[in-house]
Steps between C-alpha positions, in 0.01 A plus 500: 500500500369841640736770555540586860341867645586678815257799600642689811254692671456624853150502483325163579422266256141611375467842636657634231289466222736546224755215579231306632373510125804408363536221690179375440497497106849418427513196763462297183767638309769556726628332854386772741683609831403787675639613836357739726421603882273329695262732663318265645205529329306239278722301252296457135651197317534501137593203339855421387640832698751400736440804777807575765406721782734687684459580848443858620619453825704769676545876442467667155872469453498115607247410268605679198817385515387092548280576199782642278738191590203306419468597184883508387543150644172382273616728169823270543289193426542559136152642358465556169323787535515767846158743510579748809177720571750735636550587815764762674850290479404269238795607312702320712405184326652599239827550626488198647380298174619686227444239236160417619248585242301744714173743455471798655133602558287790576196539570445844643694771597501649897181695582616657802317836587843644603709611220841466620461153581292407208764666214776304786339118417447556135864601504630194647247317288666630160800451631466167576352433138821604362620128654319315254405468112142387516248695635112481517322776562117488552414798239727721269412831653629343852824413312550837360420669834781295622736531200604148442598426241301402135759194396477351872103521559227273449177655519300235711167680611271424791217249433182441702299151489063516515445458910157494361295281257128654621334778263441831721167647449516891641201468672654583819851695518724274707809667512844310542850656574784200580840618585763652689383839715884620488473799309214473307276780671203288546358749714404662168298248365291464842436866505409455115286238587351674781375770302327268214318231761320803668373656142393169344438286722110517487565394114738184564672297751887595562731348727877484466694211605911594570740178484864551595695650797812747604620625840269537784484815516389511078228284609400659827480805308291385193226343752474810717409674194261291397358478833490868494301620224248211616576247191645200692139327464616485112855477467707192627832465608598162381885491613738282304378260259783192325511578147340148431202550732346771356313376233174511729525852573516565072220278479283705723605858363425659203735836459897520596631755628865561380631801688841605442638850577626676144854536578849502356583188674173348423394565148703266370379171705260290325180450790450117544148571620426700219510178298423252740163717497414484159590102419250493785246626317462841702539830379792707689476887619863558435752804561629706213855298488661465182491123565127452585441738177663279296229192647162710577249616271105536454469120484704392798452801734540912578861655570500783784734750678638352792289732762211465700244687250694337199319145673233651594415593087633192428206335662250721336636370146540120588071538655417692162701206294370189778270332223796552189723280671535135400790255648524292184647854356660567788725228515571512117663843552799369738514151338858556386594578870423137635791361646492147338517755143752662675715260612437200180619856249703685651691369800506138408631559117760787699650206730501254231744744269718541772580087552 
């Protein structure tokens, strides 16, 4: 008989790629639960995972509470194994269930702009670590950022799966950047841009398709720009895309953009995109992060500053390299990243010592 798996996570059930990963390759191996909120939007079905939605109804203080009840009253149930993708409060589950065999997973820290309330959520966050003995953490310069410590982590790092089975032939640059807009200065990247489609234009075609969302006025902002330095014929604003919809828009692009600010706060988060990318088969113009070093080289891509003219040269080197790239080599350099690797090596044989 399977051993029984709770995953609590706020985010719905397949918008958050990680979990949804888990779930999907380990649905074999263990009896998979996974609560959540419902947010109303589309409901993927994998099989074998029981999925419990929890309704969002009522104010922020409403909800959060019905969802943290929610979760102690299904952690009673008995699971062999508890995998929290934390959230603020989790710790009270704990409490609650001391004897409950419970992990404690992070996957990023807080990127807030602000200080203050940044250095304020990663407090709470290590604090509420200290609750439990097993910890994942999605890379070991994350978990030394945060301090925890070496007996209680697991180092369980982010994986990517090919969106993507179609060779890309650089003929044309087709540009793709999917993502959040919340502070990722993607203003750079269309001024970047800007500046390369008006000098080489007359050698190739360029257009930049730009997949994900943030508040309105992120977006209201990023499409006046474009609209005025007289690009909007070649850049589209594709709005939010579900994770598992998006394989069209890699088939039909040939160069990701991964553009993530080199910060304190940031350095130390594995991109998904940046591997997502190259499984894909496309070569990735990628930001100077210690993390995107560790993924990007000749074969796979070009690694920038994170500033307008940083893209902008970026550009020049992937149309110089266009005919060096090939996807078969591509893909081979991120292979290890897949998550069904990922998952069947490392999180799978993880559970299993713990039951």
């Amino acid at each position: 008989m399977n051993k029984r798996l709770l995953l609590l996570n706020r985010k719905q059930f397949g918008y958050h790629s990680d979990t949804y990963y888990y779930c999907k390759y380990l649905n074999n191996k263990f009896d998979i639960t996974y609560l959540c909120w419902d947010y109303g939007l589309k409901r993927p079905i994998v099989e074998k995972v029981n999925v419990k939605y929890v309704s969002r109804k009522g104010n922020k203080l409403v909800r959060y509470f019905r969802f943290l009840f929610a979760a102690i009253s299904e952690v009673e149930k008995g699971y062999d194994i508890c995998f929290i993708k934390y959230f603020l409060g989790c710790s009270l589950l704990k409490l609650f269930n001391s004897k409950r065999n419970f992990i404690f997973d992070i996957r990023t820290a807080h990127t807030w702009d602000n200080p203050l309330k940044r250095n304020f959520l990663d407090t709470l966050l290590i604090f509420e670590s200290l609750f439990f003995d097993k910890i994942t953490v999605i890379s070991k310069g994350l978990a030394s950022r945060l301090k925890i410590p070496r007996k209680k982590v697991h180092i369980l790092p982010l994986g990517a799966d090919s969106l993507s089975n179609k060779d890309k032939k650089i003929d044309k640059m087709k540009l793709i950047y999917v993502g959040t807009f919340k502070n990722r200065n993607i203003a750079d990247t269309i001024v970047g841009f800007e500046k390369f489609y008006k000098k080489y234009r007359s050698k190739i075609e360029i257009e930049y398709k730009i997949v994900g969302s943030g508040t309105v006025k992120e977006e209201q902002k990023l499409t006046t720009l474009a609209r005025d330095i007289n690009i909007d014929n070649v850049i589209e604003f594709v709005g939010f895309v579900p994770h598992s919809d998006l394989g069209p828009y890699f088939d039909m692009n040939n160069i990701g953009v991964s553009f993530v600010p080199i910060t304190k706060y940031f350095d130390k988060q594995p991109p998904t995109k940046t591997f997502e990318y190259a499984l894909s088969g496309m070569p990735v113009i990628a930001t100077n992060t210690t993390e995107n070093r560790k993924v990007i080289s000749d074969t796979n891509g070009v690694i920038i500053p994170d500033t307008a003219e940083g893209f902008y040269e970026g550009l020049k080197v992937m149309f110089d390299r266009r005919v060096t790239y090939v996807s078969s080599d591509i893909r081979k350099t991120c292979t290890d990243f897949k998550w069904e690797n990922l998952v069947n090596k490392n999180l799978q044989v993880y559970l299993e010592s713990l039951v």
